[in-house]
N, C-alpha and C positions, 0 to 999 in steps of 0.2 A: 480235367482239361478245360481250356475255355471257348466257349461257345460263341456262338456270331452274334450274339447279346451283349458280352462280356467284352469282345472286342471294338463292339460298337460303341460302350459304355466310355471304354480305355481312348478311342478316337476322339470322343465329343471331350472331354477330361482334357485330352493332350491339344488339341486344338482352338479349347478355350483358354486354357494355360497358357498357348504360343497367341493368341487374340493379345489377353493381360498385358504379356509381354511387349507387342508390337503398340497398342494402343497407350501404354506408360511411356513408351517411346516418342509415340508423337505428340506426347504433352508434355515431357519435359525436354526434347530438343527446341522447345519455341519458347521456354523460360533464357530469358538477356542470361542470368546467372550460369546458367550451363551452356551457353554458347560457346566456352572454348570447349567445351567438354565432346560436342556431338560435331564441330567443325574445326578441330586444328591442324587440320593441312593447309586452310587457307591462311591459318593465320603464319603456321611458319614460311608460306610462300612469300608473306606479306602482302595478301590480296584481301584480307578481311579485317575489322577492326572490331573493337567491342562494341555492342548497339547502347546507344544513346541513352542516358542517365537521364538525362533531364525530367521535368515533371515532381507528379509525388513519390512520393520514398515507398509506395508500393509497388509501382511502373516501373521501380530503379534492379525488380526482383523478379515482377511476376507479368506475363503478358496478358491484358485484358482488352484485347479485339477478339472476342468473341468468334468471328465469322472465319478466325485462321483453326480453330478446333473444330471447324466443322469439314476443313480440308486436311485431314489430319493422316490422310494416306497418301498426299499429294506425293510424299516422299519416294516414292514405288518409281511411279512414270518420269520422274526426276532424277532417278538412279539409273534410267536405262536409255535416259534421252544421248547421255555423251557418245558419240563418235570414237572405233576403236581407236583410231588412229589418234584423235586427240586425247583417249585414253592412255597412250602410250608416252604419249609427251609430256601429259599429265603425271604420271605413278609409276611410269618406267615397264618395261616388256615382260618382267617376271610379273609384274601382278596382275598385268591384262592375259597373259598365257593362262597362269594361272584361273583368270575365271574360266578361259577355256575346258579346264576339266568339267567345270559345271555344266558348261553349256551341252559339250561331248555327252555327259550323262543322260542332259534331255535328248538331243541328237539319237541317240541310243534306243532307248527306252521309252519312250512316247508311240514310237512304231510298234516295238515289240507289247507293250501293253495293248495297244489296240487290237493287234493280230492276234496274243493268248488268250485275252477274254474273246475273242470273238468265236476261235479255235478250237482250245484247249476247253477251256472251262466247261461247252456244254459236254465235251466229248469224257470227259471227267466225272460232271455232276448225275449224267446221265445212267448210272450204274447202280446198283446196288452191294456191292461188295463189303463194305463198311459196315451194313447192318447184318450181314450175313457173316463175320468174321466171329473168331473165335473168343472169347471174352477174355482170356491172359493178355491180349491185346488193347490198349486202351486208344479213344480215336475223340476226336473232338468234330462238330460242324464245317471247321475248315477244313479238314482231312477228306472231309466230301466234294469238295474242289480240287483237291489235287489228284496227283496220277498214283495215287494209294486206292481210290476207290474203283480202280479199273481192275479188271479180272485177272488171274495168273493166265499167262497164255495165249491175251485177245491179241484181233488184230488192231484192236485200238492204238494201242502202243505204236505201230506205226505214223502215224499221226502223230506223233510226239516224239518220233526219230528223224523225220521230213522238219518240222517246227525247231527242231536242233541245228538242224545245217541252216534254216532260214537266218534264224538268231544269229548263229555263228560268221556267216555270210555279211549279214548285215553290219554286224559290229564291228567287222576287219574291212570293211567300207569302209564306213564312216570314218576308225582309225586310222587308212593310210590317205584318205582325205585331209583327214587333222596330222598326222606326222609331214605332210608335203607343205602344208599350212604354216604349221610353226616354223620349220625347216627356213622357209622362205623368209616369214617374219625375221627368223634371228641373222640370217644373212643381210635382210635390210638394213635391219635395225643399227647392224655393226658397222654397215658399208657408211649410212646417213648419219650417226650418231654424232656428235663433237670429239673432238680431240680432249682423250682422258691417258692419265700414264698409266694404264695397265694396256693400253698396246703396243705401247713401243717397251714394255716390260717382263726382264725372266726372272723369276725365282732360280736360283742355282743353288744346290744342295748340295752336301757330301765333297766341298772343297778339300782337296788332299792339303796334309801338312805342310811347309817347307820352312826347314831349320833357316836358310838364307832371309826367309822373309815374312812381312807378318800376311796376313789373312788377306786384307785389301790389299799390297803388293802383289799376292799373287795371283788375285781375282783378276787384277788392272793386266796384267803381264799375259795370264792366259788368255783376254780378251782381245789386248791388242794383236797379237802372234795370231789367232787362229778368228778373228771377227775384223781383220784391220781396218777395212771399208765403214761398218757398218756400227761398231762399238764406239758408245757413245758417254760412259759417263756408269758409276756403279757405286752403290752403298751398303757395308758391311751392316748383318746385324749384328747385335748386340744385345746380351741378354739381361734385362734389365724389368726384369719380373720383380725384385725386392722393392726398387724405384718403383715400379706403379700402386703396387700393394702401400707403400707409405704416402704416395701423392693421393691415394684415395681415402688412407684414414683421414689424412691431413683436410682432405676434403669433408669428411663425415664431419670432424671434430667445427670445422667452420660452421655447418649448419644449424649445429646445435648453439653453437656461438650466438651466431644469427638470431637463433630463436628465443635463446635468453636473455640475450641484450635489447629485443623487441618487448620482450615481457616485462623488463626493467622498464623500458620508458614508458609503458602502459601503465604502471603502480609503482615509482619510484617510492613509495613510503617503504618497501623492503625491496631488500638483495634477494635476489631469488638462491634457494641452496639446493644442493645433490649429495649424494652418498658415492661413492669411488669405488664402492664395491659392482659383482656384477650385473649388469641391467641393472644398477642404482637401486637396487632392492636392499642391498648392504654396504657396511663399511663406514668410513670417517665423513663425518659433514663438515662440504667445503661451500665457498661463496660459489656457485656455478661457475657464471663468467671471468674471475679471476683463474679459476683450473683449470680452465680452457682455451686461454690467452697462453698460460705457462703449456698446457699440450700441445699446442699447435706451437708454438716457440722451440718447446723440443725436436716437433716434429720436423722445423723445418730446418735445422741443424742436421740431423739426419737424411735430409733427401739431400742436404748440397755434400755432406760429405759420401754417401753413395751414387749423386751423381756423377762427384768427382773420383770415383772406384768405376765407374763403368766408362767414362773416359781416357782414363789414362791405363786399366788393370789390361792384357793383354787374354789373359784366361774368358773374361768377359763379354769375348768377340767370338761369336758362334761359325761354324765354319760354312756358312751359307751367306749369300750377299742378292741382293735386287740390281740386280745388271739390263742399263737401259740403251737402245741402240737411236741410231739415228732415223731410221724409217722402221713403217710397219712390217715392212718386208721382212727387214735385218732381225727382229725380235721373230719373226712368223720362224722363219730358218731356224732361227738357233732353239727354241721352244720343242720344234718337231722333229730333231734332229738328236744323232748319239753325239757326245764330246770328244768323249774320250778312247782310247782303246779299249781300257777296263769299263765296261759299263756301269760297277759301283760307281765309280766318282765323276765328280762332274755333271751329277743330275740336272737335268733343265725341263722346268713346267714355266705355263704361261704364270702372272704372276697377277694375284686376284688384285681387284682395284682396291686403292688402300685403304679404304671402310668397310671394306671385305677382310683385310685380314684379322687373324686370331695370334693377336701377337706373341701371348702367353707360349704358341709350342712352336714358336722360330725357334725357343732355343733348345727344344728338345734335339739331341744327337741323333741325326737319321739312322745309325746301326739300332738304334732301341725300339725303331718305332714299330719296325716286324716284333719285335719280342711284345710290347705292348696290345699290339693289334691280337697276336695270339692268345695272351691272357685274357684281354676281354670276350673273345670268340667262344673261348670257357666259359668264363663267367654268364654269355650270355645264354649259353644253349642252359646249366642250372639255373638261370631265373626262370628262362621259359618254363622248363620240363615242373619244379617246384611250383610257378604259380598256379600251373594245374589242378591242385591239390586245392585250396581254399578256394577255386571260382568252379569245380566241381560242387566242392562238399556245400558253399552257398546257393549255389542254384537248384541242389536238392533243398536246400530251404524256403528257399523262395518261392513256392508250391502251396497250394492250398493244403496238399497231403502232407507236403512236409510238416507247414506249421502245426496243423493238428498234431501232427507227431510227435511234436518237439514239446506242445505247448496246447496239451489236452483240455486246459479250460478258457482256453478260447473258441474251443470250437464253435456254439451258440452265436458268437459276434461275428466271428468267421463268414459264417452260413448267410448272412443277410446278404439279400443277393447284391445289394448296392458297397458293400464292402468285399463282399466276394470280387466284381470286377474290378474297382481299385485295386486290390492285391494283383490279379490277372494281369492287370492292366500296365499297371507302376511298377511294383517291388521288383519284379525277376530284372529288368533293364536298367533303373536306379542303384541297385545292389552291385550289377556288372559294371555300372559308370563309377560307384565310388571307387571300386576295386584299380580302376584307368587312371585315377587322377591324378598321381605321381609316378608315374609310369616313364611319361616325357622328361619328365625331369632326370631319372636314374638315367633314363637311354644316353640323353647329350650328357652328363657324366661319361659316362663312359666313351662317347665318341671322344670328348675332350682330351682325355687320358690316351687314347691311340695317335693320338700326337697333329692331326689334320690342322691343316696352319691357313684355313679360310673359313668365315663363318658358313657361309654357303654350301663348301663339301660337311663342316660338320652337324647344317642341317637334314642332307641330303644321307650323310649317313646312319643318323639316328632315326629319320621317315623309313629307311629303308628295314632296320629295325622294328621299328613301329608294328610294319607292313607284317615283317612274320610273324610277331607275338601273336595280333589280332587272326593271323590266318591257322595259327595253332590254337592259341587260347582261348580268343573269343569265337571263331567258327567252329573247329572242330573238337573245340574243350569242351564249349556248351551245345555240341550236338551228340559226339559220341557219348561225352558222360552223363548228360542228361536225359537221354534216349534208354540209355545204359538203366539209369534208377528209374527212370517211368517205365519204361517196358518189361522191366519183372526177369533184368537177369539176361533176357533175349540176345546179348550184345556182349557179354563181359566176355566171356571165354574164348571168342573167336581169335584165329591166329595170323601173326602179320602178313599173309596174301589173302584175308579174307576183308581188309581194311575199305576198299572197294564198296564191298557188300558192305560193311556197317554200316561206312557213310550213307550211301545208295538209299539203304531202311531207314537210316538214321533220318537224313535232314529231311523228307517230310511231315515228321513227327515233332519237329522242331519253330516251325513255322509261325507258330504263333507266341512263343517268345521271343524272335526277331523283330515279330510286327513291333511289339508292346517297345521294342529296342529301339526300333527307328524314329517312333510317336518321341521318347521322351529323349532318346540323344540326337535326333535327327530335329523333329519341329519344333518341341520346346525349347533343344540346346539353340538352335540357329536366334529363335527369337528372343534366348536371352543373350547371344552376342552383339545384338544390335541396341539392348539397352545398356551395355556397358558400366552395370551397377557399381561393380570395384572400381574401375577407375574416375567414377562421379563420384563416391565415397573419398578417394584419396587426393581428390583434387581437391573438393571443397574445402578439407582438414589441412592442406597444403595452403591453400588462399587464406583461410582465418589465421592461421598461428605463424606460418613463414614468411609469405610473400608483405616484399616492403616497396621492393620497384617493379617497374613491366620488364623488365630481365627477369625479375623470379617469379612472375607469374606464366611467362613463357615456359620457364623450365618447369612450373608444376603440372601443367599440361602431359599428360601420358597418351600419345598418341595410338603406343606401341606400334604392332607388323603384322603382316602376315606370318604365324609359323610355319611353315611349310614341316616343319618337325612333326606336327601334328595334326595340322590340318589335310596335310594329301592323305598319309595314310586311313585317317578317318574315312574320308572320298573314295578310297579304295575299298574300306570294306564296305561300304553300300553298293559297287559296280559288281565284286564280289556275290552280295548277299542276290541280287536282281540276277546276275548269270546263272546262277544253280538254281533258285526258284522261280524262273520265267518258264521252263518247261515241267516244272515238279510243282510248284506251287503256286499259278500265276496271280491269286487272289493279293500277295503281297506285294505286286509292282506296282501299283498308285500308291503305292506308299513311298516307294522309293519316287516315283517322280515326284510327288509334292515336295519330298525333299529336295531333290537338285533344282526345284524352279524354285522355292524360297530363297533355299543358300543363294542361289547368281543373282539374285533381287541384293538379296542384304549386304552380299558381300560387294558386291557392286558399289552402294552404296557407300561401305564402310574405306573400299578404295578409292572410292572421289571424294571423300570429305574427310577422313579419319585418320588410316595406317601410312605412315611413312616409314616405307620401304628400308631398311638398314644398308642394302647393298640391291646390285644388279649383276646378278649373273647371265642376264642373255636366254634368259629359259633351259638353262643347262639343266634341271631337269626331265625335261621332258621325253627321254628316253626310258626313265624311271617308270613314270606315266602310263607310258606305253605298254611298257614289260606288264606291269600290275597288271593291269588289263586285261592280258595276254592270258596271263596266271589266273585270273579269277576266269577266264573261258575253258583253260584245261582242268581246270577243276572242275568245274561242269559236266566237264564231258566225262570225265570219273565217278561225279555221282552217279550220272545219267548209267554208263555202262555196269557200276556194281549195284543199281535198284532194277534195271534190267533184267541181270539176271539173277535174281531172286524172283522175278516175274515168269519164269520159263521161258524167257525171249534170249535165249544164248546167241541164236543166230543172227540179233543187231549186232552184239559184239564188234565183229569185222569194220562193220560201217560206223562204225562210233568211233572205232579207233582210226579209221581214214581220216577220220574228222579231225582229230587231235594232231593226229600226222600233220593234214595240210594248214591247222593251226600252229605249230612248231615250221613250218617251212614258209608260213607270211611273215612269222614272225625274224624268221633269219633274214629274208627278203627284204625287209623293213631296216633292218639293223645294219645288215647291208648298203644299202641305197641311202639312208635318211642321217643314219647314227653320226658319220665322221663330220657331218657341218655341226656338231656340238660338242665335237672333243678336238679338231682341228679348224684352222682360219686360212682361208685356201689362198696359195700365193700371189695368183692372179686379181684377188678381190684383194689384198693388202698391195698390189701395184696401182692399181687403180686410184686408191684412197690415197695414196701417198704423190701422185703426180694430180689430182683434184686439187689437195692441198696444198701444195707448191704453187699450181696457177695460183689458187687466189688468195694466197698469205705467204709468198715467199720470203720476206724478210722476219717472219717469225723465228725468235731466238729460243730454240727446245732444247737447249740445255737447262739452264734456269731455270724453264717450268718442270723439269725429271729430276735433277739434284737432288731437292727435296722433298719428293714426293712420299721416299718411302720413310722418313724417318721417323721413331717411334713415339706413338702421340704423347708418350710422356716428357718428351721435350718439346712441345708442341706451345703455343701459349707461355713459355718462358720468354727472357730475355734477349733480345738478338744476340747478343755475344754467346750465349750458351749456344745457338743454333751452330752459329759461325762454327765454335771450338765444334760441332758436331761434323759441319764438313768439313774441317781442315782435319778432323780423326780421318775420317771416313773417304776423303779424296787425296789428302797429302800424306798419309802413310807414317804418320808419326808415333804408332806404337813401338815398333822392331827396329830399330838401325838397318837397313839392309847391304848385305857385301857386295852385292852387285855395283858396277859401276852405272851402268844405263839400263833401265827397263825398256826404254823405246826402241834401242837401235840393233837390239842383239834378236837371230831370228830363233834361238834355245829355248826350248821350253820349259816349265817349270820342273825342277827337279822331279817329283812325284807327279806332274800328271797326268802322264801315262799316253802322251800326246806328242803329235811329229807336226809339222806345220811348215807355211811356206815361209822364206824371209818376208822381214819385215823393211819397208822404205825406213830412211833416215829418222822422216819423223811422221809422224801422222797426225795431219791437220785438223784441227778444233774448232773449226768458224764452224759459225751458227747453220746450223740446216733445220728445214721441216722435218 
């Protein structure tokens, strides 16, 4: 087991690794060459330029004022100077929310650390229990800090039932403080923001058929009949997945163009050649840029005769359309509202802003996306339950007894105490990181595939994801079964009501492979995202061989985002791992807070100069947030109550489970009160916004600006007439001949759906409104 040597060993290790890291950082964000590298938000704002060449051709690369590396942390107090609110203007509301998880953590945990160690600890250290134990038991130095070294029986454990309600008290403070918080934030933010088409905008799904008419006829027809007032204007999707898949080879194939035709005029004495086979590893040699002139030639004979399949084919037009109204109001109504009789058809959601959408699953058929959602719910519960299995059977290796075990003639090198704690320290947390690394990647697979037609729900669902892996796998994988092979057996055979009590025994026997977990995914990972090694790697390699104008030096620039796929859930298991050992183990809670006050430095940071945002969903979120939270408290209170009573203390029982209770009853209270300003837009606050904007822009023409808001970015950048040919598809109806004489004047509603409505006036007027 490792000792409070070993661990100290592991901290000064992890600490000068996250030093390395921060200290690399602030020597090469002051090199001119990596300037777009450590600030491209300014530059896509177009507030920043490249610093000054002039001088010698060493100054053109390397910065030699001395006196700025001696301020080489200035970076810190610089990251925390901005104003939220100008952070919000800055990077948009999801990523100033966002750091608010960090901030909540310290919020959190800064209090409760100061009260365990001041509490708990001696009340803990002060015992003798752990030397007195039986020796099938195995116990380390840190075990003498936690509530394992208190007697079966005492009334110590009191004090460690009273420090559970404080904790738990606290923390559903601070969170409906922060749930009223945000709350408010994203009502402002909505009510203050500019005019964007996703609020005068619905998604409509599950358009029934009609033999009479094509798709947009009867979008247009249902909209005016039963929206006459307020319907404004609507664009059929179309599914046109083949089209992007070729506009993007067609794109690949250009760069490579690019990059050949650059090399040519660098060493015109030869043609540069390739092979045709795959990855150019094989096949016939051809002149590069000649095969690549004729690929792209091919290719682009193919996108215009598939562009022209997805404009005229009528199969092609998916039965869901972007129906946009004339006020906020009109979209808020029809958004939160049934359509239809049958509640299948005619689905209406708000409709994500359009660098939000995931265009790839508009054309999925809404009847498949329950069938797909199912299959993956399978698939997911066998990856979890499977991955068990190899992050068990590694983390028995990852042990000093393991490796002797495995690998008898190391034990000698093993034994040196200074490789002993590197193993202690490093391996078991490295090992469980490699085991993560594609993890993220399989999860949004799979969200993709359940058909979610917004980038933002389908980060939201894979975080969510994320969230139970790590609270199966990495929490209770590597406590049950690790507990399980350390403890000699003590754990396997118990039966499922006895889960409780494993845990209970388990996670403070576990404690010091968490610490070693947080040093190296927690310190060290934080400060190597701030040196953003790969994307300085792939810039630089992008500048030498590609870039020929500042248009392509712009686009070599990788700014990337916040993942929220990966990054909350991470967040979550440290609020996690701090809730269950803040009364069991409190020697680990500076651990966790160094974490949360690094992370909101760097990441801070990283969102005033760095990540541009892909989208803005409003902190939609953050209900997410909350729950986890929630979840890492009742879990808490489950260790707490099955290590209890293994302690002879049955009769906390009762009060522990109070505890859980009125932690389940904040949290409906919360969900209750807080939740619907993030899944509805209240009609009151969309009257308001909509007669603000009428005073002081009332001759604003918002047809024009919604028309084509939603159309698909692969027509996007083409020629104006391709656009045109897309509204006059998409607004004049020219798939289907329709038998109807007039859409406008008749008040019948579409054959299938499923809909009674008032009459319609003669005609319903089109002038421009707000």
């Amino acid at each position: 087991m490792a000792t409070l040597s070993d661990i100290g060993v592991a901290a000064g290790i992890n600490l000068l690794s996250a030093f390395v890291f921060l200290l690399a950082f602030a020597i090469l964000r002051l090199q001119p060459f990596n300037d777009r590298v450590y600030f491209p938000k300014w530059y896509l704002k177009g507030l920043r330029s490249s610093p000054s060449r002039s001088g010698t051709f060493v100054k053109k690369f390397v910065n030699l004022d001395f006196r700025s590396y001696l301020r080489f942390l200035n970076w810190m107090p610089e990251a925390l100077k901005m104003p939220e609110l100008e952070l919000i203007d800055h990077a948009g509301l999801d990523s100033a929310v966002y750091l608010r998880i960090y901030l909540i953590g310290l919020k959190i945990f800064v209090p409760i650390t100061f009260l365990a160690w001041a509490v708990l600890v001696p009340v803990n250290y002060t015992n003798k229990t752990l030397e007195l134990q039986l020796k099938n038991v195995t116990s380390s130095d840190i075990d003498k800090l936690s509530i394992s070294n208190v007697p079966d029986g005492s009334d110590r454990f009191w004090t460690h039932i009273v420090m559970a309600y404080a904790f738990t008290f606290w923390t559903c403070y601070v969170l409906l403080k922060e749930y009223e918080k945000v709350a408010n934030m994203r009502l402002q933010f909505l009510v203050s923001e500019k005019r964007r088409p996703d609020q005068f905008t619905v998604l409509v799904r599950n358009v029934p058929p009609d033999a009479d008419e094509s798709v947009s006829e009867t979008v247009e027809h249902f909209f005016l009949v039963n929206h006459p007032d307020t319907y404004l204007t609507h664009q059929v999707v179309c599914n046109a997945n083949k089209l992007a898949k070729l506009v993007k080879k067609r794109k690949s194939k250009q760069n490579w163009l690019d990059y050949y035709q650059l090399k040519y005029s660098r060493n015109n004495a030869k043609r540069p050649i390739m092979k045709t086979g795959f990855l150019g590893l094989w096949g016939e040699k051809v002149d590069a840029i000649d095969h690549h002139i004729t690929e792209i030639e091919k290719l682009s004979n193919e996108i215009a005769e598939e562009r022209e399949r997805v404009l005229k084919d009528p199969k092609s037009i998916m039965p869901a359309a972007f129906v946009s109204f004339k006020s906020r109001w009109g979209a808020a109504v029809c958004a939160q509202t049934q359509q239809s009789r049958n509640p299948t058809l005619w689905l209406t959601d708000w409709a994500p802003e359009p660098r939000d959408v995931y265009w790839q699953n508009l054309s999925i058929p809404y009847v498949s996306v329950a069938v797909r959602r199912l299959i993956m719910a399978v698939a997911f519960f066998f990856l979890t339950f499977f991955f068990m299995i190899p992050i068990a059977s590694v983390q028995a290796l990852a042990t000093i007894e393991g490796l002797e075990k495995a690998a008898p003639f190391l034990k000698s090198l093993i034994e040196i105490p200074f490789i002993k704690s590197v193993i202690q320290g490093f391996l078991p947390g490295i090992v469980l990181k490699l085991f993560l690394i594609f993890l993220p990647t399989i999860l949004m697979i799979m969200s993709k595939f359940e058909g979610f037609t917004s980038i933002s729900s389908l980060e939201r669902r894979s975080a969510t994801r994320y969230y139970l892996f790590n609270l199966v796998n990495v929490f209770l994988g590597s406590v049950i079964a690790g507990s399980a092979l350390d403890q000699l057996n003590t754990f396997i055979k118990q039966s499922a009501n006895e889960i409780p009590k494993t845990i209970g025994v388990a996670v403070p026997m576990r404690a010091t492979f968490f610490i070693t977990y947080i040093m190296v995914d927690g310190w060290a990972g934080i400060a190597a995202e701030i040196l953003m090694l790969k994307p300085l790697i792939i810039y630089h390699l992008k500048n030498t061989f590609l870039v020929k104008t500042e248009k392509d030096r712009e686009e070599a620039m990788n700014p990337g985002s916040l993942s929220f796929n990966v990054g909350e859930p991470r967040i979550q298991l440290y609020f996690l791992l701090g809730m269950v050992y803040a009364t069991v183990t409190p020697v680990l809670l500076p651990f966790i807070v160094v974490f949360f006050g690094l992370a909101y430095v760097v990441f801070r940071h990283q969102i005033i100069n760095v990540y541009n945002q892909e989208y803005e969903s409003a902190a939609a979120f953050w209900p997410d947030v909350h729950g986890r939270i929630i979840i890492a408290l009742l879990v808490s209170h489950v260790a707490l109550i099955g290590l209890l009573s293994t302690k002879h203390l049955a009769q906390a029982a009762p009060l522990l489970i109070t505890l859980a209770v009125v932690t389940i009853w904040f949290y409906r209270f919360c969900k209750a009160r807080y939740e619907p300003a993030f899944v509805r837009y209240p009609l009151q606050e969309a009257v308001m916004k909509d007669t603000l904007e009428r005073a002081r822009d009332s001759n604003f023409n918002l047809k024009p600006y919604l028309q084509n808001a939603y159309i698909h970015p692969v027509f996007k950048g083409e020629d104006d007439d391709e656009e045109e040919e897309v509204v006059k598809l998409e607004n004049e109806s020219v798939l289907v001949p329709t038998k109807r004489q007039s859409r406008r004047n008749t008040p019948v509603p579409s054959k299938m759906s499923g809909a009674s409505s008032q009459s319609l006036p003669e005609a319903v007027p089109e002038h421009s409104v707000p």
